[in-house]
Structure formats: C-alpha cells, structure tokens
C-alpha positions as CSV (number, residue, x, y, z in Angstrom):
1,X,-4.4,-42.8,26.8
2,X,-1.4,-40.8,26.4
3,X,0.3,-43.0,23.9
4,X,-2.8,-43.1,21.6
5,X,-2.6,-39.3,22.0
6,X,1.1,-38.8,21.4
7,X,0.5,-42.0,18.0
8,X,-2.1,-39.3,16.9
9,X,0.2,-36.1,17.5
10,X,3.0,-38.1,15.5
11,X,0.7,-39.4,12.5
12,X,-0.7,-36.0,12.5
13,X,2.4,-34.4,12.4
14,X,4.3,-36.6,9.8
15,X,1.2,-35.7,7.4
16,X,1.8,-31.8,7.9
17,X,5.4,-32.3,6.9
18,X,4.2,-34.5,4.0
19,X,1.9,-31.4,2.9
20,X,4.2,-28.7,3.4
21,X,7.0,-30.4,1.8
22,X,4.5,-30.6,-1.4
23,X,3.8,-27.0,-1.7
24,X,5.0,-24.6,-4.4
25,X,7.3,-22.1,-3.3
26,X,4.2,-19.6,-3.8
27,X,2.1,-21.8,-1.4
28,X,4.7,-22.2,0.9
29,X,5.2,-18.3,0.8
30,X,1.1,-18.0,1.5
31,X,1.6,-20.5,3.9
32,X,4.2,-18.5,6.0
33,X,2.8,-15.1,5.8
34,X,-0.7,-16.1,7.5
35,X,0.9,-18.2,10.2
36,X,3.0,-14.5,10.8
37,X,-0.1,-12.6,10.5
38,X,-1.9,-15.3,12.6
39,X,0.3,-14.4,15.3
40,X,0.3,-10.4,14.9
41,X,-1.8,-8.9,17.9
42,X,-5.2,-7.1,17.3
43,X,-3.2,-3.7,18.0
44,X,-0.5,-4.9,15.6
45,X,-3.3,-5.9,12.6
46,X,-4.9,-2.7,13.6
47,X,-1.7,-0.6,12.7
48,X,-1.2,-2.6,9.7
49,X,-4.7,-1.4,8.3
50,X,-3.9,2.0,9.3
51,X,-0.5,2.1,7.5
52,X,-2.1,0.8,4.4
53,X,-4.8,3.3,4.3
54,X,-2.1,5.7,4.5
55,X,-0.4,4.2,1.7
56,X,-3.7,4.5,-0.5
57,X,-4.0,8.1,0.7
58,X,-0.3,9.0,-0.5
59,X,-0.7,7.1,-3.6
60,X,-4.4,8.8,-4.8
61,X,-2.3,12.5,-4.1
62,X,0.0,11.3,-6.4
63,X,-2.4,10.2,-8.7
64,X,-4.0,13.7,-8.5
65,X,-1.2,15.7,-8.7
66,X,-0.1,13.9,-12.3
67,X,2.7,12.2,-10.3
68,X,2.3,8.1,-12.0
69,X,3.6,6.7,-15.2
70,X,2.0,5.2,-18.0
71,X,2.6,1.9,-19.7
72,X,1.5,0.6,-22.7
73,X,2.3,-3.0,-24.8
74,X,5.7,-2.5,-25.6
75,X,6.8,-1.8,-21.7
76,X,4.6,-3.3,-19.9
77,X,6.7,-6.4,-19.6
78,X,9.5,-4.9,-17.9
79,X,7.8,-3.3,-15.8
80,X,6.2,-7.2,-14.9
81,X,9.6,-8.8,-14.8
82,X,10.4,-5.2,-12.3
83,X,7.6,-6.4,-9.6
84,X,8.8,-9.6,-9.9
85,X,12.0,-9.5,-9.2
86,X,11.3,-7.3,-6.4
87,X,8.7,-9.5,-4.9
88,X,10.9,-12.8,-5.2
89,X,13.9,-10.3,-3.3
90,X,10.8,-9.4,-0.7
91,X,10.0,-12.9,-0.2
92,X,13.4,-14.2,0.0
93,X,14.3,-11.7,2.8
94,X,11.3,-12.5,4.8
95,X,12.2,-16.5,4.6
96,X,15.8,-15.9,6.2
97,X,14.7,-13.9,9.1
C-alpha cells in the first residue's frame, strides 16, 4: 500500500514540477505570493486588511487636500514604465528572500 502511495506522491509530484516549470514569470510570481499569503495567520491577514485600509485612508486625504498629480497622453507612459520597473524591483526582492 505504501509503495502505490509513495508511486502516486512521485507521479504527482513530477507533474507539479512539470507545471510550475511552464509558468510565466507573472504566474510564477501569482503562484508564490498566494502560497505566502496561504500561510499568513488569520491575525496576520487581519493586520494586512487593516494596513491597507489605512493606506486608502491616507491616500483619499491626499486626494482632498489637492496633494496627486495629473497625467495626460504624452506622460502617461513614463509614468507606466515608472510602476513597472518598481514592481519587477518589488518582485525580484521578494523571490531572493
């Protein structure tokens, strides 16, 4: 029984490496931040919710109090190639730790 189990666990596990080694880097980066946030606690998750909503609050003051900048056509695409680059510098710190 233990063989057939241990066969199973091995086929099983050679498919898994078969998918993940087929996955986009953005796929590969979904796939790694839920297995982290699969293993945050309920506590941790719930802090995470509550710094967010923080986050919202600050940004709606700022928003109020005139404190945001436009963009129109012509900059618009650096400010793309901006949240790119700091989201592949984001990403690329989280895969080393």
């Amino acid at each position: 029984m233990s063989q057939s189990i241990a066969t199973i666990n091995t086929r099983l596990l050679e498919s898994l490496t078969q998918i993940i080694l087929s996955l986009s880097q953005e796929e590969y980066q979904i796939l790694i931040e839920k297995i982290q946030y699969s293993r945050l606690t309920e506590h941790q998750k719930q802090e995470n919710i509550e710094s967010l909503k923080e986050d919202i609050g600050v940004g709606i003051q700022e928003l109020q109090n005139g404190q945001y900048t436009e963009y129109n056509e012509n900059t618009l695409s650096s400010l793309i190639t901006s949240i790119k680059a700091k989201g592949r510098e984001r990403l690329q710190g989280e895969v080393t730790e």
